[in-house]
N, C-alpha and C positions, 0 to 999 in steps of 0.2 A: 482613756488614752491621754499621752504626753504630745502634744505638739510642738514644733519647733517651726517658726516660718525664718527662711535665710533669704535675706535680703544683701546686693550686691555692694551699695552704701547709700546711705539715707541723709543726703546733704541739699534735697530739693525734694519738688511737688512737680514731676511731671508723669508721664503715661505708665512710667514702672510700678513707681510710689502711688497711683491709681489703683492697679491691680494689688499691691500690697494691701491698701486699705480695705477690697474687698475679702480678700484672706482672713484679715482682722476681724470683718464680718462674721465671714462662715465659721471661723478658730478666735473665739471670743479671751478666749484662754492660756493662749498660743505665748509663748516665749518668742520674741524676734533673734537671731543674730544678725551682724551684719558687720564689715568692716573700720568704717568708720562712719561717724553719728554728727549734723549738726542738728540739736534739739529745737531750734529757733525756725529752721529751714522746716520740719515737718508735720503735719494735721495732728489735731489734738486724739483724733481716731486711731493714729500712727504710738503716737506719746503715752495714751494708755497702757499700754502693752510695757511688759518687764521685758531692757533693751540692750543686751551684752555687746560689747564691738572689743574688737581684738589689738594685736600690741600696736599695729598702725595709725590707733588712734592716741597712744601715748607718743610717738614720735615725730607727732605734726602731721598726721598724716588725713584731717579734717580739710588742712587749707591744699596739702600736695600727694594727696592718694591718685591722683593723674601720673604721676613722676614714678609710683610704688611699684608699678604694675609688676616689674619681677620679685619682688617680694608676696603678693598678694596670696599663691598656692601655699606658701608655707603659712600664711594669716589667716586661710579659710580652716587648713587640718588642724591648726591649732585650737579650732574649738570644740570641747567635750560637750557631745551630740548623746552619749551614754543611755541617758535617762528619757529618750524621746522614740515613741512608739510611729510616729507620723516625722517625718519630713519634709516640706514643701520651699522648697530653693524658686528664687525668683531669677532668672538672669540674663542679665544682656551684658555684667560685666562678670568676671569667674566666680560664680555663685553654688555653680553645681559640684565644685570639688570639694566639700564638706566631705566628713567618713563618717558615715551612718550607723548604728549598731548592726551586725549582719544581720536580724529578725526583724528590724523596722522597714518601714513603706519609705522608698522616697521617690516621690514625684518632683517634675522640674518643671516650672511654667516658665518657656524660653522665649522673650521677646527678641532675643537675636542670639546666635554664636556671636564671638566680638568679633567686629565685622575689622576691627584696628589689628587682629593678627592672622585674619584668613583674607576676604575679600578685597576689602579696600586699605589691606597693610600698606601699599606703595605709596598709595596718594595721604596714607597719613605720615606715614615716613618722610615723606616730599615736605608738608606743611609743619611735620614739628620742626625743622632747621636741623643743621650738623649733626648736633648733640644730640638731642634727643632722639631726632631719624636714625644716629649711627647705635645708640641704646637700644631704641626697640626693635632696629633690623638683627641687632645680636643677640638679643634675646625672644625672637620669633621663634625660632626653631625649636625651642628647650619649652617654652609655651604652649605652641600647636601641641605639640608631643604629650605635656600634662594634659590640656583639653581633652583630647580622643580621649585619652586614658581614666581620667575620669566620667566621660559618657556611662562609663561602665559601671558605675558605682550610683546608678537611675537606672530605679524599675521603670519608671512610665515617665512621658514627655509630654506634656501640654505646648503643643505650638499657637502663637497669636495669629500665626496668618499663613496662607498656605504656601506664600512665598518663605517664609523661612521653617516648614514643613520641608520644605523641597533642601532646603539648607542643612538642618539635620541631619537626613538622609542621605548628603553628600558627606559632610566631614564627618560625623558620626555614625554613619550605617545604621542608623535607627529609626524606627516609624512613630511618628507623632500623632495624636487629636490635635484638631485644630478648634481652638474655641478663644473667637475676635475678642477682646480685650473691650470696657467698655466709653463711651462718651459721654461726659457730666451733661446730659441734655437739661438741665436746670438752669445753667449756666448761663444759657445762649435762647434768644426770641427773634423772630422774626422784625427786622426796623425797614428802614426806607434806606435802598439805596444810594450815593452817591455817584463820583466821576471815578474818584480813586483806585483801584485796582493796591492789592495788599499782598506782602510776602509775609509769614509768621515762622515764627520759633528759633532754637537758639541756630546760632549762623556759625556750622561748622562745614567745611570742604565737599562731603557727597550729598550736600543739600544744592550745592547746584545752584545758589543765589548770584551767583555774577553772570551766569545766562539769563537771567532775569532783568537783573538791573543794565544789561545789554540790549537783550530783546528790547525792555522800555523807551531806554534812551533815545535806540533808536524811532523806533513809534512813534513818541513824542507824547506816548498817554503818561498821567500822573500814577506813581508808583510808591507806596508807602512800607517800610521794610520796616517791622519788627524784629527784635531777639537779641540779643546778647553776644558780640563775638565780631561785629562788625571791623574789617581792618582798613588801612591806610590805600590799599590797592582795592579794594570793592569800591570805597569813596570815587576812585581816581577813574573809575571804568563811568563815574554814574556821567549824567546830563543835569540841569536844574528842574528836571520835570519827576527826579526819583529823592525821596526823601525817607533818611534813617533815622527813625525813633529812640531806638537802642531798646533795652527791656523796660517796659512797662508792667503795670500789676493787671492782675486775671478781669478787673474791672473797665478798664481801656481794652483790654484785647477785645475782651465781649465788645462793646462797642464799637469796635473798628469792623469783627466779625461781621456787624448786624448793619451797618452803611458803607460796608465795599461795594465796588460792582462785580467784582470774583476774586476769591484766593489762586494765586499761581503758585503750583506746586513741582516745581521742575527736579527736585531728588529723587533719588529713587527710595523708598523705604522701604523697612520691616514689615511695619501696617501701616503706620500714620493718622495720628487723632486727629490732627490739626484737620486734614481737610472735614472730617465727622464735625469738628465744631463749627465749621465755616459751612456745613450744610445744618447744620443745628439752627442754625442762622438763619435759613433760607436762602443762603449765596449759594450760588454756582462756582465750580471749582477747575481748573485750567490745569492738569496734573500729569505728568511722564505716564504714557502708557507701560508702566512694570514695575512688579513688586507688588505690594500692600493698595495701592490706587487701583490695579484691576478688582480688586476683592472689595472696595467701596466708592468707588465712581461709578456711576449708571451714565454714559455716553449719550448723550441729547438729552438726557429727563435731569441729570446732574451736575451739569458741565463737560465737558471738552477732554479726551487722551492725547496725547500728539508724541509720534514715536521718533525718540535720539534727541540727547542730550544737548542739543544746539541751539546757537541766536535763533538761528534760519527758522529751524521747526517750530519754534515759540512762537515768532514773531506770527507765520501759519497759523494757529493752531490762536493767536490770539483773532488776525482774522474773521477766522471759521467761525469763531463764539460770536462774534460782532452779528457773523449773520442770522444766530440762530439765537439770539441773548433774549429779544422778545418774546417768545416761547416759552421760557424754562418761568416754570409756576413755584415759588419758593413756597407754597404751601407741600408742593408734591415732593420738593427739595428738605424739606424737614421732615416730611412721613418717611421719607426715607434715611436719614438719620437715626430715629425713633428706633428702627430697629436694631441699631446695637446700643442701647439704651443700656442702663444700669440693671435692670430688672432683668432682662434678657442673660444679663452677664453671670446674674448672680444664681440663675436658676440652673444657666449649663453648668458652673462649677459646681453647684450643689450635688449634682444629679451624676457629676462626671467622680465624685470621691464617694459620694455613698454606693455606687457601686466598684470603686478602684479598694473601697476599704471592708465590704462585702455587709452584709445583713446583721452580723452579730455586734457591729461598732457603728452603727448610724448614729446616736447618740453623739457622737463624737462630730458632728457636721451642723455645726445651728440651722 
């Protein structure tokens, strides 16, 4: 068998590019597509692989594939899938509207529908300014309409979480597996707490970080923000007890993970590694009860849910931890991590294509 793995674009190393590396795994042999490539940005695991990106990537579309976004359906069909007996589309940006030979398999592991033209279209509309809000509200409609329409063009859907199983099944009428994505548990060890109290990952708008750096201020507890994205009005909401790191490397985070006194996780997500690594840690995790957090917080053995997007409810809900903070056993806080471990991940995938590709092509599965 010909494999193809379609990747959405490969300009970083976070939870997508996780899952792609296991694909790499199981399809040692596998051709990537993807829209646009930065080579520097991705795992040597990743780089091995023979890596086609389409004409977005000859028109600068490296540094402003954010900007492309209506261009992108016409950059996925543009590439010749012909020769490839398997296709595995990875997507949380428009991955899945590749055209597949009508005889080949394609399966889709969907870490989200894009949440920028269904769910949380308005609040990104709000934050990209005039232009670009009045760009992608005009180009929503002709969008939505290619997504459905490509649904169609997948055999089978691999969902990350069963919160966006639930999402599938609303904009796409389709039923998904759901199989969690996994946590680099190598990464991350057990250390000694600190005072600090930690936000992580990159700082875009449904992550809900200015209830955070709210909640704190108010409190008066020390609050240390990691990520990339930080703006002039998050600065402007903080107190001198909340402090912005900006991006640091995977080496700091581990360390910050391993001496918080808990991650606060106030977005709501997909699934969300970040809090998996901050229990990898042995931290306890402070997280919006919905989404992907119900599916990996364990409530008193893991950290704290606290329901609605608010100061008020945090500020609660930071509280509540206060009382119960002596308790939580970061040994028990990491065995439970452990299980979505790597090995775990790589065995449902295994197990989920040797039977999605039947008895006479196992072979074709490392």
């Amino acid at each position: 068998m010909r494999v193809a793995l379609v990747h959405y674009w490969l300009v970083g190393m976070r939870g997508g590019e996780k899952v792609l590396e296991a694909l790499c795994e199981l399809f040692p042999d596998a051709d990537i597509f993807t829209l646009v490539l930065d080579r520097s940005a991705i795992s040597e695991t990743i780089g091995r692989h023979r890596i086609e990106t389409s004409f977005l990537q000859r028109i600068g579309g490296r540094r402003h594939y954010q900007k492309m976004l209506p261009l992108m359906p016409q950059a996925l069909e543009s590439f010749d899938l012909s020769a490839y007996d398997l296709v595995v589309s990875s997507e949380a940006g428009p991955a899945k509207g590749i055209i597949p030979r009508p005889d080949a398999l394609h399966v889709c592991y969907c870490h989200s529908p894009m949440r920028y033209i269904w769910d949380l279209a308005p609040e990104y509309q709000r934050e990209a300014g005039w232009l670009a809000g009045t760009a992608l509200r005009l180009a929503g409609p002709r969008l939505r309409q290619w997504d459905v329409t490509t649904a169609a063009r997948v055999d089978h859907f691999i969902a990350n979480s069963a919160f966006v199983a639930q999402r599938i099944e609303k904009y796409y009428r389709r039923d998904a597996t759901v199989i969690h994505p996994p946590v680099d548990l190598g990464r991350f060890a057990i250390g000694t707490p600190g005072e600090a109290f930690l936000c992580a990952g990159q700082i875009t708008p449904y992550k809900k970080i200015d209830i955070a750096v709210e909640a704190f201020t108010r409190l008066g507890l020390p609050l240390v923000v990691i990520g990339e994205g930080v703006s002039d009005r998050l600065r402007a909401l903080a107190g001198p007890n909340v402090h912005f790191l900006g991006p640091v490397g995977d080496a700091e985070v581990a360390d910050w993970m391993a001496r918080c006194r808990a991650l606060v996780y106030p977005g709501v997500e997909d699934f969300g590694i970040v809090p998996l690594e901050a229990m990898a840690s042995g931290r306890p995790v402070i997280a919006c009860g919905r989404g992907g957090a119900l599916e990996t917080v364990a409530p008193g053995v893991t950290g704290i849910l606290f329901e609605g997007q608010t100061v008020e409810a945090l500020v609660h809900a930071v509280q509540r931890f206060e009382l119960i903070e002596a308790r939580l056993d970061p040994r028990a806080i990491r065995a439970h991590a452990e299980s979505f471990g790597r090995g775990r991940f790589l065995s449902e995938l295994r197990g989920y294509f040797r039977e999605a590709l039947g008895e006479r092509q196992l072979q074709a599965v490392a």
